[in-house]
N, C-alpha and C positions, 0 to 999 in steps of 0.2 A: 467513367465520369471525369470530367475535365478539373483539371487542379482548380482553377475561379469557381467552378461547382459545389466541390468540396467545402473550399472555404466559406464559400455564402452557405452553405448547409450547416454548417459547423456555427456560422457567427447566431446564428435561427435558430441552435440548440441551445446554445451558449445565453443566450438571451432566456431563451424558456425554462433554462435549470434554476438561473438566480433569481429569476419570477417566483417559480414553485418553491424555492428555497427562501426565499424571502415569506412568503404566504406562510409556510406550513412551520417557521421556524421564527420565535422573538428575537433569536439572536441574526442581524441582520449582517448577511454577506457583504466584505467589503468587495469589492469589483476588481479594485487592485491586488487582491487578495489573488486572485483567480486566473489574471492576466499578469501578474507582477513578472514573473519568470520567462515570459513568451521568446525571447531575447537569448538565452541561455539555460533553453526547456531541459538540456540533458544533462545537467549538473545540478540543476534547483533541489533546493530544499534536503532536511537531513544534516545540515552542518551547521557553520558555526550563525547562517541566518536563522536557527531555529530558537536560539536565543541570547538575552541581552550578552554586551563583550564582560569579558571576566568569567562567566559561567558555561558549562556544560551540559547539555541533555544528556537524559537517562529516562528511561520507560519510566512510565505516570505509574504514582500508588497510590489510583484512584483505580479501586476493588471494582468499582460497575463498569468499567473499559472495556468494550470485546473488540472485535474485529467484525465488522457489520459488510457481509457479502449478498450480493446483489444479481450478479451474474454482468452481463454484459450490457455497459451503459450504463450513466447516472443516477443514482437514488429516482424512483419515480417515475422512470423513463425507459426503460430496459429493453435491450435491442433484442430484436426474436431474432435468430441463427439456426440452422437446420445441421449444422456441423459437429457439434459439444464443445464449443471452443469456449463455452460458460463456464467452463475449468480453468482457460489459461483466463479466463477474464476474472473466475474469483480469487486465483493468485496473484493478479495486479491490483486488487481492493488490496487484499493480505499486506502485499508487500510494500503500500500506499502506506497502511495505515499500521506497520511495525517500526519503533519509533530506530532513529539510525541509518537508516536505507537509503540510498541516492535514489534520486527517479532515472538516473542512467542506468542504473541495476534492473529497474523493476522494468523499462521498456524494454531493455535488450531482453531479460528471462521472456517477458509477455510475447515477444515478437518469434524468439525461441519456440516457445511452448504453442505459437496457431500451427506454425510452418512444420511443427512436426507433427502435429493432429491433421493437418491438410494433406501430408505427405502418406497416411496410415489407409487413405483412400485411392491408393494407386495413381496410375495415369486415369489422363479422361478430365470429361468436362467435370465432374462432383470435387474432384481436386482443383480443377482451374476458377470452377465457383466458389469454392470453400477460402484460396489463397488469395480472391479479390476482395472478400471479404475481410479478410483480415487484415491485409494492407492498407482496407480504409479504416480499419479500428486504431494499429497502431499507430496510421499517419495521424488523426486524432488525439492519439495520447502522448504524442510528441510534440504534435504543434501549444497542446494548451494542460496539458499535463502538469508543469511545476509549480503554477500556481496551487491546484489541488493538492498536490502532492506539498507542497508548505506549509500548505492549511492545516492536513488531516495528521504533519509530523504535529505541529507547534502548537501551544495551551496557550490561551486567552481568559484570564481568571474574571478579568471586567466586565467581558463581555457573556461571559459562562457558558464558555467553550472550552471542555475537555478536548486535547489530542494525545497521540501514542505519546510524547515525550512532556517532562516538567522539565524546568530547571535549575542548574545548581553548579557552589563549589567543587573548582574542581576533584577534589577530594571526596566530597559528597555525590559529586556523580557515580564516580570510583565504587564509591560501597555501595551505591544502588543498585549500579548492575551487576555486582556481586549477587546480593540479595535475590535480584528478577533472576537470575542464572537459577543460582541455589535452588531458591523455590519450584521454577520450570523441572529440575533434575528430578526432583523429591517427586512430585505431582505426575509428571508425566513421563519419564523413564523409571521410577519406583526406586527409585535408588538411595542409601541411606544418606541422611543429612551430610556428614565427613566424607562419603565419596563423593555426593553430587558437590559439597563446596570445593573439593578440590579441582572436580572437570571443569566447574564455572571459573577457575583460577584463570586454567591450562587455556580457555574460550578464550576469554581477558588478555592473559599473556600473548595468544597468536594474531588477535586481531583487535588494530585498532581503530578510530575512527569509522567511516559508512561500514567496511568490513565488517564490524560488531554487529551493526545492525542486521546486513546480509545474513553474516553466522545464525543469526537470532530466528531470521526469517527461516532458512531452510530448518533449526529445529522444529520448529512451529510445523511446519511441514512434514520431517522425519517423522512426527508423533503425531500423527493428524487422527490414527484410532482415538486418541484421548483426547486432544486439543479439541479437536471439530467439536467435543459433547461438552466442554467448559470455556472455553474462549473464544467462541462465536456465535453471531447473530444469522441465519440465513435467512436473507427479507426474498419469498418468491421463487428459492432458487435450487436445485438439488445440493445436498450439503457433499460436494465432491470439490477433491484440490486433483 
């Protein structure tokens, strides 16, 4: 399929997501919202555009926040694939909507994780068919990706839109990710309050910035026997990372 193909495919979708999104949702998608990043899709969102100057993100302590996975393609819309690459698709919701994360991070992992499910199918056309497919998913999540990926880090109180981050002094970011750390350790590696606060230290201490969030993501990941059963939503979709 021809690059001009693509994009008029893409701009057909892109219309049809903030249609259905608009319909099925009070809180009205802004459009800039969605295209704002287009320009510099592989850096967006996750940093200091997540919120106002002077403060910090830190994962939301709004208790009803999951991680809502889909499989592959838009709330609503979901792309059929005969490959399983609905895995590396629900770790790009994942790693979308883990507050912290660059969307640089989440398309190279996403683009990682086709190429190696495509690669598990040998030679042959089922490989050459699996890896065209997937190339037109990630070229998709790269061309219009940041906006998304902005949206689903950043909290909208006005408009009453929860996302993975709130924010805060920087100090007060500080102890919340403390906290989110701490808690994660207790809940889903079992480990006692004084060890897990001190691993969340050691997390803190190695990584700062999108890094944090990354870290965050791959535990979420690591612990996915536990997380998958309290901190996710699967709309439709096998509950595999």
């Amino acid at each position: 399929m021809s690059t001009w193909r693509v994009l008029s495919c893409a701009l057909v979708a892109l219309a049809a997501i903030v249609a259905i999104a608009d319909a099925a949702d009070p809180v009205k998608l802004d459009l800039n919202d969605l295209l704002g990043n287009m320009g510099g899709a592989q850096g967006g969102g996750g940093g200091d555009s997540v919120c106002p100057a002077g403060q910090h993100h830190a994962p939301t302590e709004d208790e009803t926040y999951k991680f809502d996975l889909n499989g592959c393609g838009p709330k609503g819309m979901q792309i059929k694939e005969p490959y399983g690459l609905y895995r590396c698709c629900n770790n790009h919701d994942l790693c979308f909507a883990t507050c912290g994360t660059s969307q640089a991070f989440c398309e190279d992992f996403f683009t990682r994780c086709m190429s190696k499910q495509c690669r598990s199918f040998g030679a042959g056309e089922r490989r050459e068919a699996c890896q065209k497919q997937a190339d037109g998913m990630s070229g998709m999540t790269k061309m219009f990706g940041g906006g998304f990926h902005l949206t689903s880090q950043r909290s909208d109180p006005e408009r009453g839109k929860q996302g993975a981050c709130d924010c805060y002094l920087p100090e007060d970011a500080e102890a919340r990710w403390l906290q989110t750390l701490t808690d994660f350790y207790v809940r889903h590696a079992a480990m006692e309050r004084d060890v897990a606060m001190s691993k969340a230290e050691d997390v803190m201490s190695k990584y700062k910035g999108h890094a944090r969030g990354e870290a965050y993501f791959k535990m979420i990941r690591k612990y996915g026997n536990s997380t998958k059963e309290h901190m996710f939503i699967w709309d439709e979709v096998k509950s595999d990372l």
